[in-house]
PDB file of N, CA, C and O in Angstrom:
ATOM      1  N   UNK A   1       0.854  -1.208   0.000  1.00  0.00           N
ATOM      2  CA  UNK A   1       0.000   0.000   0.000  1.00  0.00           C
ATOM      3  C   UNK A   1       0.886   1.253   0.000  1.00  0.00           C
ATOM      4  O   UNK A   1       1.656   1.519   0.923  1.00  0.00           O
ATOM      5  N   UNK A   2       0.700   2.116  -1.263  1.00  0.00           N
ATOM      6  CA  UNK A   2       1.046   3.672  -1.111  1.00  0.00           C
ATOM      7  C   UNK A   2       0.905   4.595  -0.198  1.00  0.00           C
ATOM      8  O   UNK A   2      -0.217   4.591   0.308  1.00  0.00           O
ATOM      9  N   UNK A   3       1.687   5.453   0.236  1.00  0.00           N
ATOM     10  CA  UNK A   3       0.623   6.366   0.947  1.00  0.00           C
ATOM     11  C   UNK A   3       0.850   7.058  -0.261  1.00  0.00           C
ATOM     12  O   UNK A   3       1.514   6.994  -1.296  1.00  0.00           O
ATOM     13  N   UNK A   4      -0.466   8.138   0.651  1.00  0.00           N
ATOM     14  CA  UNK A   4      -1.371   9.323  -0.278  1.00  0.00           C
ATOM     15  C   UNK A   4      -0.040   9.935  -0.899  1.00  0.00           C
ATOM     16  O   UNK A   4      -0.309   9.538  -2.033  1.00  0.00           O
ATOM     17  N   UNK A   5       0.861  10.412  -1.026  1.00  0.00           N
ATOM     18  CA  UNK A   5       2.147  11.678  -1.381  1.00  0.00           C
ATOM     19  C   UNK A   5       2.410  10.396  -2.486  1.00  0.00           C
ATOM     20  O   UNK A   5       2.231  10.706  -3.664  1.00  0.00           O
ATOM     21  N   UNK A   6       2.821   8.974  -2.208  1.00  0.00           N
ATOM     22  CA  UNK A   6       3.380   8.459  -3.576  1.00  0.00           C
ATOM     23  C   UNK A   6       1.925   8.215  -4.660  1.00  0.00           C
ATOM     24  O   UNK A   6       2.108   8.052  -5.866  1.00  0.00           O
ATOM     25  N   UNK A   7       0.633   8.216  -4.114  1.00  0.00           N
ATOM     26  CA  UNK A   7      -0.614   7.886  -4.942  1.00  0.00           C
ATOM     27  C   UNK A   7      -0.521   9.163  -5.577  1.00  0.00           C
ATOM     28  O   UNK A   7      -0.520   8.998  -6.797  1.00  0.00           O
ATOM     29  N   UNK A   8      -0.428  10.583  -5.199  1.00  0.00           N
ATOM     30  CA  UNK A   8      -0.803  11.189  -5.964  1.00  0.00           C
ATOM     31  C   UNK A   8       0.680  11.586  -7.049  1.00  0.00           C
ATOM     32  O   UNK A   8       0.627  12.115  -8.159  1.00  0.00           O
ATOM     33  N   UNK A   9       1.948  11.126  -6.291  1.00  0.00           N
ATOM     34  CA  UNK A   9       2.307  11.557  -6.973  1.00  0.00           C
ATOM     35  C   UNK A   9       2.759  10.493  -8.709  1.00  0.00           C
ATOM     36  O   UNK A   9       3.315  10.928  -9.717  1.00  0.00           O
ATOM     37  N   UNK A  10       2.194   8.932  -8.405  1.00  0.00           N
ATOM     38  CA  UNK A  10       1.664   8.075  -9.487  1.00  0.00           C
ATOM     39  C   UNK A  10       1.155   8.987 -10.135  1.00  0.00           C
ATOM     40  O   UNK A  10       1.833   9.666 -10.905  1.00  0.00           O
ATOM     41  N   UNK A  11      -0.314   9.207  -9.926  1.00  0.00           N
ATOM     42  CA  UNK A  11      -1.276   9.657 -10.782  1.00  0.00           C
ATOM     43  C   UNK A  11      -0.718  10.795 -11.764  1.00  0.00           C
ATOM     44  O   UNK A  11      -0.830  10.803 -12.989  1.00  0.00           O
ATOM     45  N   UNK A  12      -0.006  11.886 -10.843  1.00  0.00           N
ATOM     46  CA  UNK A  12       0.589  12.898 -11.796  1.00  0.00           C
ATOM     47  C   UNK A  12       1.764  11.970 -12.550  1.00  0.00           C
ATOM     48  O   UNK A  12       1.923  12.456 -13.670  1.00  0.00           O
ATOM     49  N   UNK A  13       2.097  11.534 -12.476  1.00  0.00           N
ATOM     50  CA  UNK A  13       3.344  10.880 -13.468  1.00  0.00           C
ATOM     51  C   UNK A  13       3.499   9.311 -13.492  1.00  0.00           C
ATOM     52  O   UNK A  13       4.545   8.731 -13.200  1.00  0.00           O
ATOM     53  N   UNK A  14       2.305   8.685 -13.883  1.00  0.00           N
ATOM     54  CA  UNK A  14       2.282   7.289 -14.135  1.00  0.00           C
ATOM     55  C   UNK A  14       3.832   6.675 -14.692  1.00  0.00           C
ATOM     56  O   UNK A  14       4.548   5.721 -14.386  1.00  0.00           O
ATOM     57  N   UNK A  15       3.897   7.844 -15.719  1.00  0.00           N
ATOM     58  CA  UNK A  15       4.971   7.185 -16.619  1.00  0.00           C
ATOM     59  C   UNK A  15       6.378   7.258 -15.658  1.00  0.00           C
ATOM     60  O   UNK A  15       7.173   6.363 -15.944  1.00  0.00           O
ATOM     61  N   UNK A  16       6.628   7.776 -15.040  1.00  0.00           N
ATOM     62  CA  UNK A  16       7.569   7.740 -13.827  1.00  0.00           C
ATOM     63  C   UNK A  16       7.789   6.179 -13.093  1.00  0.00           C
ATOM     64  O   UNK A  16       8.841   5.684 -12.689  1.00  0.00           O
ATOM     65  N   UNK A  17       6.906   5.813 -13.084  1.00  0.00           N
ATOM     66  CA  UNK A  17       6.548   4.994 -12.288  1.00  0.00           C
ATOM     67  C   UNK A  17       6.879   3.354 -13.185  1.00  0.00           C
ATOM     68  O   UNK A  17       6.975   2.143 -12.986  1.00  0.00           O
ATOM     69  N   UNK A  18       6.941   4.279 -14.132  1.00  0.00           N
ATOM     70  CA  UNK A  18       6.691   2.496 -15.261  1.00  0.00           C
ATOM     71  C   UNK A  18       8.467   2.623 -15.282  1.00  0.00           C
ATOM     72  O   UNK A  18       9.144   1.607 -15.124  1.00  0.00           O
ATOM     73  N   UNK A  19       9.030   3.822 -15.469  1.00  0.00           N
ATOM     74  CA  UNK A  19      10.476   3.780 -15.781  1.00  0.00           C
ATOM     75  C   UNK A  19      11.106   3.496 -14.330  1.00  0.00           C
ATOM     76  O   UNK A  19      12.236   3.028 -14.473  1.00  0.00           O
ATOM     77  N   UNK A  20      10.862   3.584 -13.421  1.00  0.00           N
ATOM     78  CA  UNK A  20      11.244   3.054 -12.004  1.00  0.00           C
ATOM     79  C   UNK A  20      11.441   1.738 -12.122  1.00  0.00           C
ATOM     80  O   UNK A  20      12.451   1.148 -11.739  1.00  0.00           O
ATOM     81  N   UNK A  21      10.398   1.199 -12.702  1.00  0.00           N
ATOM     82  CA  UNK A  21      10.360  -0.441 -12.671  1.00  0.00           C
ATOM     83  C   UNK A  21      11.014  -1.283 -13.606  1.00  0.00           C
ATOM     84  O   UNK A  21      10.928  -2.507 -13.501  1.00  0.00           O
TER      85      UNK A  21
END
């Protein structure tokens, strides 16, 4: 589980998130 600061900050930058991985 995310907290809220990494959920929103997913939402603003999904694609962040894909290049993390």
């Amino acid at each position: 589980i995310l907290p809220e600061d990494l959920r929103e900050k997913l939402r603003n930058e999904p694609r962040r998130d894909t290049l993390l991985e």
